[in-house]
DSSP file (Angstrom, degrees, kcal/mol; ACC not computed):
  #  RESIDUE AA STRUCTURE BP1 BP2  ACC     N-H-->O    O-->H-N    N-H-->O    O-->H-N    TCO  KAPPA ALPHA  PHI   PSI    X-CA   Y-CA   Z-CA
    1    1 A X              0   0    0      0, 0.0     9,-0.0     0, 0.0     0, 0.0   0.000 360.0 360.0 360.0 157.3  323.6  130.6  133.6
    2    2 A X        -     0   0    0      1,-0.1     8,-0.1     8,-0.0     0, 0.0  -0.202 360.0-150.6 -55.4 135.1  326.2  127.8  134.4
    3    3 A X  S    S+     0   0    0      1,-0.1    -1,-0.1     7,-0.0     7,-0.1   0.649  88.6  73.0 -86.0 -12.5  326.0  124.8  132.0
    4    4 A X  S    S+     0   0    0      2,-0.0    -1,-0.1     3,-0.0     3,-0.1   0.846  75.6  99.4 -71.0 -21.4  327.2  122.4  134.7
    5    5 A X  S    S-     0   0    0      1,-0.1     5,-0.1     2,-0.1     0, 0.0  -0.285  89.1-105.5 -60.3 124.5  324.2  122.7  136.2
    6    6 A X    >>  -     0   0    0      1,-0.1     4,-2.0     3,-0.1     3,-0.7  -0.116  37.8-115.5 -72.0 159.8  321.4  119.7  135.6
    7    7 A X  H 3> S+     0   0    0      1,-0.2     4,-2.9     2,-0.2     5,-0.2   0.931 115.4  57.1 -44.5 -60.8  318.5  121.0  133.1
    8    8 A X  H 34 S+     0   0    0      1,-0.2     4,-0.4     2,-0.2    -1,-0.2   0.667 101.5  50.8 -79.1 -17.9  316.1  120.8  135.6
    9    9 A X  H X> S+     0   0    0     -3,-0.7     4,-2.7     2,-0.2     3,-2.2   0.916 110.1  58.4 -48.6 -67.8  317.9  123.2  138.3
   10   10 A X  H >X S+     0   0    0     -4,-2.0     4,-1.7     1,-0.3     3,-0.7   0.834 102.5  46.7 -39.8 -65.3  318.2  125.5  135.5
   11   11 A X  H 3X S+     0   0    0     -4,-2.9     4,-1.5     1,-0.2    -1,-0.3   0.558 112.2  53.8 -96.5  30.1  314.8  125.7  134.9
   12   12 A X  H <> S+     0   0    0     -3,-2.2     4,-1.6    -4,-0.4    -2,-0.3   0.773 104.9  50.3 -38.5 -60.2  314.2  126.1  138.6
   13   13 A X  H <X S+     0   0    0     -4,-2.7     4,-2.7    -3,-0.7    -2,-0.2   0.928 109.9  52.7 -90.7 -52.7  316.3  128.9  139.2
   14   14 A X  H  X S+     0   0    0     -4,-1.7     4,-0.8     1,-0.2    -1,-0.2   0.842 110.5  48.7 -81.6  -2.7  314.6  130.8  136.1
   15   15 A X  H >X S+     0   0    0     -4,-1.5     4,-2.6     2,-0.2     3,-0.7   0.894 110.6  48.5 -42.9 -46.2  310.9  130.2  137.6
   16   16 A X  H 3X S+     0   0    0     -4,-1.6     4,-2.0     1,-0.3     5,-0.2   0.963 112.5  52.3 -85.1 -37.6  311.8  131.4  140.9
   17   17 A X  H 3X S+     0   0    0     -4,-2.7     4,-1.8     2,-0.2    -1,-0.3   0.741 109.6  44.1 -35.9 -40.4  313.3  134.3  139.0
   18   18 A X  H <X S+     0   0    0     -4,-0.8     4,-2.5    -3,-0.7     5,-0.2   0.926 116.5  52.2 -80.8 -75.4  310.3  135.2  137.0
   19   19 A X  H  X S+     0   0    0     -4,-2.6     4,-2.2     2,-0.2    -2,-0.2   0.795 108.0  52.2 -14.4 -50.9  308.3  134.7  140.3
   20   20 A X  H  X S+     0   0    0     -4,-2.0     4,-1.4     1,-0.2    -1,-0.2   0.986 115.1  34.1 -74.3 -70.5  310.5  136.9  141.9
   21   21 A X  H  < S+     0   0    0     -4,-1.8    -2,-0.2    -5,-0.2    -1,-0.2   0.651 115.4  64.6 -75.3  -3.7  310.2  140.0  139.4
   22   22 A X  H  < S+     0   0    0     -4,-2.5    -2,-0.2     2,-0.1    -1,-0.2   0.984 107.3  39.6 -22.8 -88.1  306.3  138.9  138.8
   23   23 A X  H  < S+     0   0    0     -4,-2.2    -2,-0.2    -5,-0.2    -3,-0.1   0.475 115.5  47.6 -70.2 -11.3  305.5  139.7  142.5
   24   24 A X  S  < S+     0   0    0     -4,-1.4    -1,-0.2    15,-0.1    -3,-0.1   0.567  93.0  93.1-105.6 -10.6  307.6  143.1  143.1
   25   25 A X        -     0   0    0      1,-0.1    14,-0.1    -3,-0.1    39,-0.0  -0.501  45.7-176.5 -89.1 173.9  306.5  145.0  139.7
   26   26 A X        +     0   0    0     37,-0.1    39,-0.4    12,-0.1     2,-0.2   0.556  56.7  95.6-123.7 -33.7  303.7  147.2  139.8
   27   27 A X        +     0   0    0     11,-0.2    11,-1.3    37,-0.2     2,-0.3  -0.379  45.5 160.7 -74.5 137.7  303.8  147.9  136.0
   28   28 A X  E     -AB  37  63A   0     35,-1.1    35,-8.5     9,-0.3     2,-0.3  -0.986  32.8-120.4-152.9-173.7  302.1  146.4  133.5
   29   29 A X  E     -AB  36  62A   0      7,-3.3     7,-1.6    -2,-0.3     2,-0.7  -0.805  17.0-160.4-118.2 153.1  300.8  146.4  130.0
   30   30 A X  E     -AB  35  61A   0     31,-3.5    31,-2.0    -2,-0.3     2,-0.5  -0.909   6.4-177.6-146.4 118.7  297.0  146.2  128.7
   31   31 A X  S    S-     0   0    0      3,-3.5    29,-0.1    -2,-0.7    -2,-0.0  -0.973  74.0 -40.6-116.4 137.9  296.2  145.2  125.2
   32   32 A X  S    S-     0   0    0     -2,-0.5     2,-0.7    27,-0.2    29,-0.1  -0.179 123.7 -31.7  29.6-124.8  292.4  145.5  124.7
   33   33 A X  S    S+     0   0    0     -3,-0.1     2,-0.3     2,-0.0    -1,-0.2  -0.865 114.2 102.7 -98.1  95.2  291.0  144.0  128.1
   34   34 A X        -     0   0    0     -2,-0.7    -3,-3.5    -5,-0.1     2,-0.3  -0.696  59.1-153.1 179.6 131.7  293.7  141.6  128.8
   35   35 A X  E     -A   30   0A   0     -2,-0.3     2,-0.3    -5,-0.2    -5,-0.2  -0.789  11.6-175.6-124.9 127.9  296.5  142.7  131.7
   36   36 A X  E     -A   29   0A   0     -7,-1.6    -7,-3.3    -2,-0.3     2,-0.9  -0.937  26.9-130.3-137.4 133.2  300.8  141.2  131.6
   37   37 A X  E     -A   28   0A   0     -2,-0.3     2,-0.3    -9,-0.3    -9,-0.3  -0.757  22.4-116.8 -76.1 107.9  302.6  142.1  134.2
   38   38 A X        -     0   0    0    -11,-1.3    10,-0.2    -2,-0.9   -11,-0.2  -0.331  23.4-177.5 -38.2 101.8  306.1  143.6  133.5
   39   39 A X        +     0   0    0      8,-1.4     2,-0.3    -2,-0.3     9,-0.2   0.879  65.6  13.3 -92.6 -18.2  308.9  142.4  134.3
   40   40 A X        -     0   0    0      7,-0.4     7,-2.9   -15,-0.0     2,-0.3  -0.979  55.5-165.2-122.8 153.6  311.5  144.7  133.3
   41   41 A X  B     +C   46   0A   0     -2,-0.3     5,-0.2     5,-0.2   -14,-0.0  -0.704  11.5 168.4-150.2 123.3  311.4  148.2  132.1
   42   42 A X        -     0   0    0      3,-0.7     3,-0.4    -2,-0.3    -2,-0.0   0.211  61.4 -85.2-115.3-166.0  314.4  150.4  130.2
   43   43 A X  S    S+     0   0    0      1,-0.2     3,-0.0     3,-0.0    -1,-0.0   0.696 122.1  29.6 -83.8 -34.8  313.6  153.9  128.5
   44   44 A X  S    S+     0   0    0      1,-0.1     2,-0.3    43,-0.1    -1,-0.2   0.010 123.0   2.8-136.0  54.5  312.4  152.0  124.9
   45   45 A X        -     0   0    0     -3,-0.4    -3,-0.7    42,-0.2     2,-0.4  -0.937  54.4-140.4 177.6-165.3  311.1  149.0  125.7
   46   46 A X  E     -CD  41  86A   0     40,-0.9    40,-0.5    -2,-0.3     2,-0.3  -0.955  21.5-123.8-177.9 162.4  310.0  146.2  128.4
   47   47 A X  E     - D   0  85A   0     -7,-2.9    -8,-1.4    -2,-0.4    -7,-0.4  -0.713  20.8-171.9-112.8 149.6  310.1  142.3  128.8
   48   48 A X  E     - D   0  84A   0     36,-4.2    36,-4.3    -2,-0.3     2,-0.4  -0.752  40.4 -82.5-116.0 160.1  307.2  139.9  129.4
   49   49 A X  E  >  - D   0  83A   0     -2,-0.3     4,-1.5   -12,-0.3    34,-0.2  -0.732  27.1-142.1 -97.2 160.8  307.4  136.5  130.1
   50   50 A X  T  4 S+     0   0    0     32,-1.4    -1,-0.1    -2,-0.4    33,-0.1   0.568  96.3  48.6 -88.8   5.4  307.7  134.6  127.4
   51   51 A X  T  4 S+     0   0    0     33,-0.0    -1,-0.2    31,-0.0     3,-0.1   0.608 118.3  40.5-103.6 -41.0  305.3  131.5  128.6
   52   52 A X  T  4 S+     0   0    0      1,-0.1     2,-0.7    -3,-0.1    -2,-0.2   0.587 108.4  63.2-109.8 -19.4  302.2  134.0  129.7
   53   53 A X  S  < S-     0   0    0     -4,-1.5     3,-0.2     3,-0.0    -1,-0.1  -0.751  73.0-141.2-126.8 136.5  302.2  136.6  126.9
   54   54 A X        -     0   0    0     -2,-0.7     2,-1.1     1,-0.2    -2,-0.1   0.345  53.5 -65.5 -92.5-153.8  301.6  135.9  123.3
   55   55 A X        -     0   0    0     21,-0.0    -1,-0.2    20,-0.0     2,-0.0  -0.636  62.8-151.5-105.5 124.8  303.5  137.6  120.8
   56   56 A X        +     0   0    0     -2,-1.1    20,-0.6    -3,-0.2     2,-0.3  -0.335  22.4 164.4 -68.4 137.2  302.4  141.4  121.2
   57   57 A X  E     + E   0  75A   0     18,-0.2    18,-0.2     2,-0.1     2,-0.2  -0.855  41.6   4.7-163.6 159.8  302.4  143.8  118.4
   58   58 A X  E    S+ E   0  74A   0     16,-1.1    16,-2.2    -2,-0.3     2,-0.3  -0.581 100.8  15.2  40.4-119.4  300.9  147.3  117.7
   59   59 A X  E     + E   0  73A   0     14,-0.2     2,-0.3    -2,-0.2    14,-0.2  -0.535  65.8 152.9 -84.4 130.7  298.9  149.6  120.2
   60   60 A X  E     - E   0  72A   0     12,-1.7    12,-1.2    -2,-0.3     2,-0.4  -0.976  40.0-115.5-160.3 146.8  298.9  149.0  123.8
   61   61 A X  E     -BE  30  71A   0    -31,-2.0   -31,-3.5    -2,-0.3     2,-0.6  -0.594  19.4-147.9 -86.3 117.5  298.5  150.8  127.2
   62   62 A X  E     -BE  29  70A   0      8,-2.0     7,-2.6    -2,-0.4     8,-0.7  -0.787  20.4-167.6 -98.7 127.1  301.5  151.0  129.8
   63   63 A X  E     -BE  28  68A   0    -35,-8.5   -35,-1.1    -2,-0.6     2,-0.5  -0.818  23.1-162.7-104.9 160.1  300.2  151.1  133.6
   64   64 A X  S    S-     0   0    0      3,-1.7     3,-0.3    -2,-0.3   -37,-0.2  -1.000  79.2 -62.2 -93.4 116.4  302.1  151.9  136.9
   65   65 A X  S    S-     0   0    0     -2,-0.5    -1,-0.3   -39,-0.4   -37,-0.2  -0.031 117.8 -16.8  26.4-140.8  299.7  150.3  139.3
   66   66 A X  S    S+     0   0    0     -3,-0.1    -1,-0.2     1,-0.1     2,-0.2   0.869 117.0  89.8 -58.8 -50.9  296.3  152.6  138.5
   67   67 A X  S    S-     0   0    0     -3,-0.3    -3,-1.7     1,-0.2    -1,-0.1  -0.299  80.8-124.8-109.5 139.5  297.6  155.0  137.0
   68   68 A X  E     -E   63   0A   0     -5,-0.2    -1,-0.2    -2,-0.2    -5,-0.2  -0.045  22.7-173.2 -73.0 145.5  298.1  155.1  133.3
   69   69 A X  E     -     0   0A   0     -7,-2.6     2,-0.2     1,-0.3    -1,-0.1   0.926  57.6 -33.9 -77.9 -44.0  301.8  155.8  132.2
   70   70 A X  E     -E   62   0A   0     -8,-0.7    -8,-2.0    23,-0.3    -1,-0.3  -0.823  48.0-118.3 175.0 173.4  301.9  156.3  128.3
   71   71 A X  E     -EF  61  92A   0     21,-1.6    21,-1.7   -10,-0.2     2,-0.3  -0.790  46.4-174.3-129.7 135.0  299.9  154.8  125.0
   72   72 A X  E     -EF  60  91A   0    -12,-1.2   -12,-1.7    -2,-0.3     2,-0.9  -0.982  29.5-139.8-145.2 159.0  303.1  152.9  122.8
   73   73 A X  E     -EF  59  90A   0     17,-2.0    16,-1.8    -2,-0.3    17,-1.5  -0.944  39.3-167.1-111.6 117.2  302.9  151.5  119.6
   74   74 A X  E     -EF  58  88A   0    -16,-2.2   -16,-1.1    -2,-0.9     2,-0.2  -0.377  22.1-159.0 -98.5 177.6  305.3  148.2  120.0
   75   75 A X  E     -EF  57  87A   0     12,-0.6    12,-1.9   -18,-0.2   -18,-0.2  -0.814  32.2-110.0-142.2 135.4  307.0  145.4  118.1
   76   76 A X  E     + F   0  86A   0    -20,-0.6    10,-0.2    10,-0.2     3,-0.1  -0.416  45.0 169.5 -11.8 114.4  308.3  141.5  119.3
   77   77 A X  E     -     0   0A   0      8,-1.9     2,-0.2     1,-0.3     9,-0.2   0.457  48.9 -27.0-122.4  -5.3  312.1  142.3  119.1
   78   78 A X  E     - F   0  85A   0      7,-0.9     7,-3.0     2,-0.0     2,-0.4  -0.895  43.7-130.7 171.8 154.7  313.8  139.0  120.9
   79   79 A X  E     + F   0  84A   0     -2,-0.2     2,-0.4     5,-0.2     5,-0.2  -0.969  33.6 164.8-113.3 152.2  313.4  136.1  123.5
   80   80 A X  E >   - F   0  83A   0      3,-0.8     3,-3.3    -2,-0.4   -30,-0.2  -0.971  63.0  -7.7-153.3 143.5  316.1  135.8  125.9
   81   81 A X  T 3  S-     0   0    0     -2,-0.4     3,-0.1     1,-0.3   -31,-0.1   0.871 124.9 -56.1  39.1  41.1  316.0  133.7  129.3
   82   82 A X  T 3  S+     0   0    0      1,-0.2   -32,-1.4   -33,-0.1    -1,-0.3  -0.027 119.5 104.1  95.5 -29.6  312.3  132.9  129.2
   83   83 A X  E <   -DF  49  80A   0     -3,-3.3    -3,-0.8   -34,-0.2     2,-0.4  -0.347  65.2-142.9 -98.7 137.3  311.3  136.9  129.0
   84   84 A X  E     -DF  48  79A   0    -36,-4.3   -36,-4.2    -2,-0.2     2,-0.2  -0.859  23.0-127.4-107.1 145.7  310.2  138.0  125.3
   85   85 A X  E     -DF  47  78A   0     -7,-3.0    -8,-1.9    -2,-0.4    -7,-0.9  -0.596  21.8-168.0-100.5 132.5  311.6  141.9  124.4
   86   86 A X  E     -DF  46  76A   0    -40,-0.5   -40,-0.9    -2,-0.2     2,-0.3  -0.918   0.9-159.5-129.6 152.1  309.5  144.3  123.3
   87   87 A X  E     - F   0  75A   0    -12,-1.9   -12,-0.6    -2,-0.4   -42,-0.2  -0.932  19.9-121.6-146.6 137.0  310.4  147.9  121.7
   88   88 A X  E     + F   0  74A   0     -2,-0.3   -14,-0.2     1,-0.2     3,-0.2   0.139  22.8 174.5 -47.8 134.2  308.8  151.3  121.2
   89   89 A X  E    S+     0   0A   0    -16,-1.8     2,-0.3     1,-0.7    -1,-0.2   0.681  91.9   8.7-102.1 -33.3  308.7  152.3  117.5
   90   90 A X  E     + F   0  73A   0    -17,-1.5   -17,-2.0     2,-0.0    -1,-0.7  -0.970  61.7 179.3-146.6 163.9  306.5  155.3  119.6
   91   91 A X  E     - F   0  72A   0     -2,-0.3     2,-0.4   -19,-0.2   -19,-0.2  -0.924   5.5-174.4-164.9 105.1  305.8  156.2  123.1
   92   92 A X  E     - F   0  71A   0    -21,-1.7   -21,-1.6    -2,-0.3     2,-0.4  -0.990  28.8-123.9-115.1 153.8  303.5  159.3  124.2
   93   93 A X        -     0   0    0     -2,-0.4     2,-0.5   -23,-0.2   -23,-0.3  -0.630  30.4 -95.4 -83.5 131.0  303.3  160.0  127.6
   94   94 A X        -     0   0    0     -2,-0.4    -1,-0.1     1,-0.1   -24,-0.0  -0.400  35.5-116.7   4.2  64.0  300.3  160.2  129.3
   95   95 A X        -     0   0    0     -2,-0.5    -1,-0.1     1,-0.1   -27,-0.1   0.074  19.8-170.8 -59.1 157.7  298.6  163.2  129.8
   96   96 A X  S    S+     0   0    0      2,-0.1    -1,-0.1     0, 0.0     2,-0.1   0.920  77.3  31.2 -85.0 -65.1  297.9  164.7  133.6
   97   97 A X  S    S-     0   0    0      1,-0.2     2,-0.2     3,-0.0     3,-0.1   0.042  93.0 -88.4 -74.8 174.0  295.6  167.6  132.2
   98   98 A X        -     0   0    0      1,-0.2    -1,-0.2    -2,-0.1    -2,-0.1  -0.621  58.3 -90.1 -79.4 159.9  293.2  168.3  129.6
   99   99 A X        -     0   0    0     -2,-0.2     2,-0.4    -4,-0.1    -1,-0.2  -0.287  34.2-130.1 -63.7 152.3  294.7  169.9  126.1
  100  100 A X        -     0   0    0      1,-0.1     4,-0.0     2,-0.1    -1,-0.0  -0.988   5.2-150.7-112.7 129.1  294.9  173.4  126.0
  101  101 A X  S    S+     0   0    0     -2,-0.4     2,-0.2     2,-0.0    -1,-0.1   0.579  85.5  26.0 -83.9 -25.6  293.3  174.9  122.6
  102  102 A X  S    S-     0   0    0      0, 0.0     2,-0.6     0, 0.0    -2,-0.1  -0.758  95.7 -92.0-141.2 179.2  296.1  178.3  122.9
  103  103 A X        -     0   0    0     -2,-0.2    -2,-0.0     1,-0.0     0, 0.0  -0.871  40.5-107.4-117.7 149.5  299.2  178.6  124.4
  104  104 A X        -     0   0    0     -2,-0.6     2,-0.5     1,-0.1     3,-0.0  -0.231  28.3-113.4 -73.1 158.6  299.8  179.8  128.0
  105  105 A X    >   -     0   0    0      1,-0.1     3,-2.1     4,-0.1    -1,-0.1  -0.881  20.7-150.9 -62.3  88.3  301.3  183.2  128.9
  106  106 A X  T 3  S+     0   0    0     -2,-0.5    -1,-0.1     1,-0.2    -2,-0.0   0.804 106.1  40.6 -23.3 -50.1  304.9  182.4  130.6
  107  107 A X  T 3  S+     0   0    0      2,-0.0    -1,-0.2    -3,-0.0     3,-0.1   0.603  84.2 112.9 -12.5 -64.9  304.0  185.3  132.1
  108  108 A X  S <  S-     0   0    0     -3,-2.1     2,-0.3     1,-0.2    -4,-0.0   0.238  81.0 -85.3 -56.9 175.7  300.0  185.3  133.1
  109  109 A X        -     0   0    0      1,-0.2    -1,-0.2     2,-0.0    -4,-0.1  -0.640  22.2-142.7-107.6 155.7  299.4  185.3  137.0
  110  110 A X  S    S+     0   0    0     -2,-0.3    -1,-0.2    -3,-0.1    -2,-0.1   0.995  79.5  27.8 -91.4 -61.9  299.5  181.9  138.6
  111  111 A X        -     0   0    0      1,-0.0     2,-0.4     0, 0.0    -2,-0.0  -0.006  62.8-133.2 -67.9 169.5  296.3  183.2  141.4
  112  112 A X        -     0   0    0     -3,-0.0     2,-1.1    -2,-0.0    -1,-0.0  -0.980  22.4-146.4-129.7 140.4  293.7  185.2  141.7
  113  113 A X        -     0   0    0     -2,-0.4     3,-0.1     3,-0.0     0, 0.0  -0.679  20.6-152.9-119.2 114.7  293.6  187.2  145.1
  114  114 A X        -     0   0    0     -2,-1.1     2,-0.1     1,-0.1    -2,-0.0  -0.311  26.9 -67.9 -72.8-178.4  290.2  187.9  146.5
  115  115 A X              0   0    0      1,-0.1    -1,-0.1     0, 0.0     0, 0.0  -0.227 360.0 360.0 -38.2 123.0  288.6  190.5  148.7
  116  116 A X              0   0    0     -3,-0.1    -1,-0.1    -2,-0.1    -2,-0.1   0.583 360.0 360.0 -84.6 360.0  289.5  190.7  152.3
């Protein structure tokens, strides 16, 4: 941000900012029963603000609205512009399905076609 700018502008402009990416994400993150809303989020890692979440560090559940996204084991990696940086050390995605005990036929037939 501009330095000419009075202190108190400054931190104006980054509230309504934080406000701003607050209210349009859907994602957030849930460490034991406790919910932070995401405000950005790359391929290894996502920012909090740095004011409302304390400093985060092992296992924690990423949501998209309801539905869960992935399980990642984080670390605190920087604060910049109010929003504290988080990064994966691991990330598994979220399964859809239940595990399968064997492995499927590439093959095997997708239907079954009953009696007419």
């Amino acid at each position: 941000m501009s330095e000419y700018l009075p202190k108190d502008v400054r931190e104006g402009l980054i509230a309504a900012q934080k406000a701003g990416l607050r209210k349009k994400s859907r994602m957030r993150v849930r460490v034991g029963d406790r919910d932070f809303t995401i405000l950005r989020y790359w391929g290894d890692g996502f920012a909090l603000d740095a004011d409302d979440a304390p400093s985060l560090r092992g296992l924690v559940d990423i949501y998209d609205g309801a539905r869960m996204k992935s399980q990642c084991l984080i670390v605190a990696s920087s604060e910049e512009d109010g929003q504290m940086l988080y990064e994966f050390k691991r990330a598994t995605e979220a399964a859809t399905g239940p595990a399968l005990d064997y492995e499927r036929d590439a093959m095997a037939p997708v239907a079954l076609i009953g009696r007419a």
